[in-house]
C-alpha angles and dihedrals in degrees: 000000000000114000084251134036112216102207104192115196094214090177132041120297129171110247092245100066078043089068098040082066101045089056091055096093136343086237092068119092112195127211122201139160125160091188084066096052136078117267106259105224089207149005109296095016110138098172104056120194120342085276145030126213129201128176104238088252086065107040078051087059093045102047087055079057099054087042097063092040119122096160123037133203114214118332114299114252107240089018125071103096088053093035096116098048090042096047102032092165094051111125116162133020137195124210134212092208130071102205096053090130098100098032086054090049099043086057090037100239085139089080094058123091087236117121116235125207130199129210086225109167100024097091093039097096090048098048091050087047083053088051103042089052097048087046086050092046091055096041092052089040097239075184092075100040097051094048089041084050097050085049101048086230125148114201119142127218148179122259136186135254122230089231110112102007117112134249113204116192134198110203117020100204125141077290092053100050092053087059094035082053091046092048088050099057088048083059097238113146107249133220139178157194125213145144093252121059089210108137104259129216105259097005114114091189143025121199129194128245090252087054100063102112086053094057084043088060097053103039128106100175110033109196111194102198097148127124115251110257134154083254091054098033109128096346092161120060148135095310097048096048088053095060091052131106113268087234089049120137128205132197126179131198093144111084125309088236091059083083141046091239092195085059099050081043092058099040085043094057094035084051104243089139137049101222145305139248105194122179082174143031146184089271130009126271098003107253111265088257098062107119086225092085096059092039104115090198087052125096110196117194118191095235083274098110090106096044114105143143096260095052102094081047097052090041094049092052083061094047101049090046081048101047080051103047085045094050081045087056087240131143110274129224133262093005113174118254098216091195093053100025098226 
């Protein structure tokens, strides 16, 4: 451990967590220049616009930064392929993200020495909001109220209560129990799928990996909040959304490639399933020509069901136990896994 820690905020980041970090310990020297960071379009963006551009004064500037670094945070925008020979003292990173497995892997970062963490269980709460209003549209047929709006029309009908129906939930995580806890107050029976058979708080019943198509059967809300893996990739296809009820409802924050998206597409049109709430898709956003932005019974999020206010705060409660378990020489939080990506 160096006599100073040079902590470099590599994405945008309101003054006052800045300052949260900086009052960690007086070895921690904090780096910090908004000029030098994408312009962030809304509260909590880390990524800013498609580009960012820097004068070479400035990527100079930036680049001495990156040079002194020994802690990041975030990734730094125009330089995560080269980070390890930009930044040759980095050795640990936080993340803002939780599902940064794949993405550390793609620009093989999993081969560095660097730690990874991850912001896993910030955007829990959010994501289960996202889920419990999208349960409670369907179950209420927001359908039918916004067709019956755009025509003036005043027909009354007769809707469904979430009590009784069943969430089924593939990967229980810390994102999965929020939405396991939200289902339970709405008094749905709960069920889950997850890599260990442990009992789990709200759910009623685990099911193993082998017994999907039998969850599937019974659902009637089917929540994907797993990470993507080799192991989740495409999990649901064409097989296990025939199985579904034709009422069934998904709803996906977990990862676009957890599903064949053709296949949700064609069960979708035929009918073989009730409607979609989707925070992430194959590509994104989808091209102007997928059939899922004219679909009534489709909610499209733009990847933004996790995105709240309070995110840069959450995410900098993680950062400042960590930067002090890091300065005590003790085990971190959240750190990646790079076999398993998560």
């Amino acid at each position: 451990m160096p006599d100073r820690v040079v902590v470099l905020i590599a994405s945008p980041l309101e003054v006052e967590h800045v300052d949260r970090v900086r009052a960690v310990d007086p070895r921690i020297d904090v780096l910090h220049d908004p000029d030098l960071l994408p312009r962030p379009r809304y509260r909590s963006d880390h990524t800013g616009g498609p580009t960012t551009i820097r004068t070479p004064e400035q990527e100079a500037r930036f680049l001495e930064m990156l040079q002194r670094a020994h802690v990041l945070f975030d990734f730094p925008s125009g330089h995560v392929r080269d980070l390890t020979a930009v930044a040759p003292r980095l050795r640990w990173l936080q993340a803002t993200s939780a599902g940064i497995g794949p993405f550390v892997q793609r620009v093989g970062l999993d081969r560095s020495d660097i730690t990874f963490t991850t912001a896993s269980g910030v955007h829990a709460r959010p994501l289960a909001d996202f889920c419990l209003m999208a349960m409670l549209m369907f179950a209420k047929n927001y359908v039918w109220m916004e067709r019956d709006k755009k025509a003036k029309r005043w027909e009354r009908y007769c809707g469904e209560e979430l009590t009784g129906k069943t969430l089924a939930i593939v990967g229980v995580g810390r994102v999965g129990q929020e939405v396991a806890r939200h289902g339970k107050r709405m008094d749905m029976r709960v069920t889950g799928m997850r890599r260990s058979d442990a009992p789990m708080p709200d759910v009623d019943k685990l099911f193993a990996r082998a017994e999907l198509h039998t969850m599937l059967r019974e659902a009637d809300f089917l929540v994907l909040a797993a990470p993507h893996t080799p192991e989740t990739e495409g999990i649901i296809g064409e097989a296990e959304l025939a199985v579904m009820k034709p009422t069934a409802v998904l709803i996906n924050i977990g990862r676009g490639a957890l599903i064949d998206e053709d296949a949700l597409i064609r069960a979708l049109q035929q009918k073989r399933l009730g409607g979609a709430a989707l925070d992430v898709f194959r590509d994104e956003p989808p091209p102007p020509d997928s059939p899922l932005w004219n679909m009534p019974n489709v909610i499209v999020s733009p990847h933004s069901a996790s995105t709240v206010t309070q995110e840069n705060a959450r995410i900098t409660d993680i950062f400042v136990d960590n930067l002090r378990r890091y300065l005590r020489g003790e085990p971190l939080r959240n750190v990646l896994d790079k076999t398993k990506l998560y």
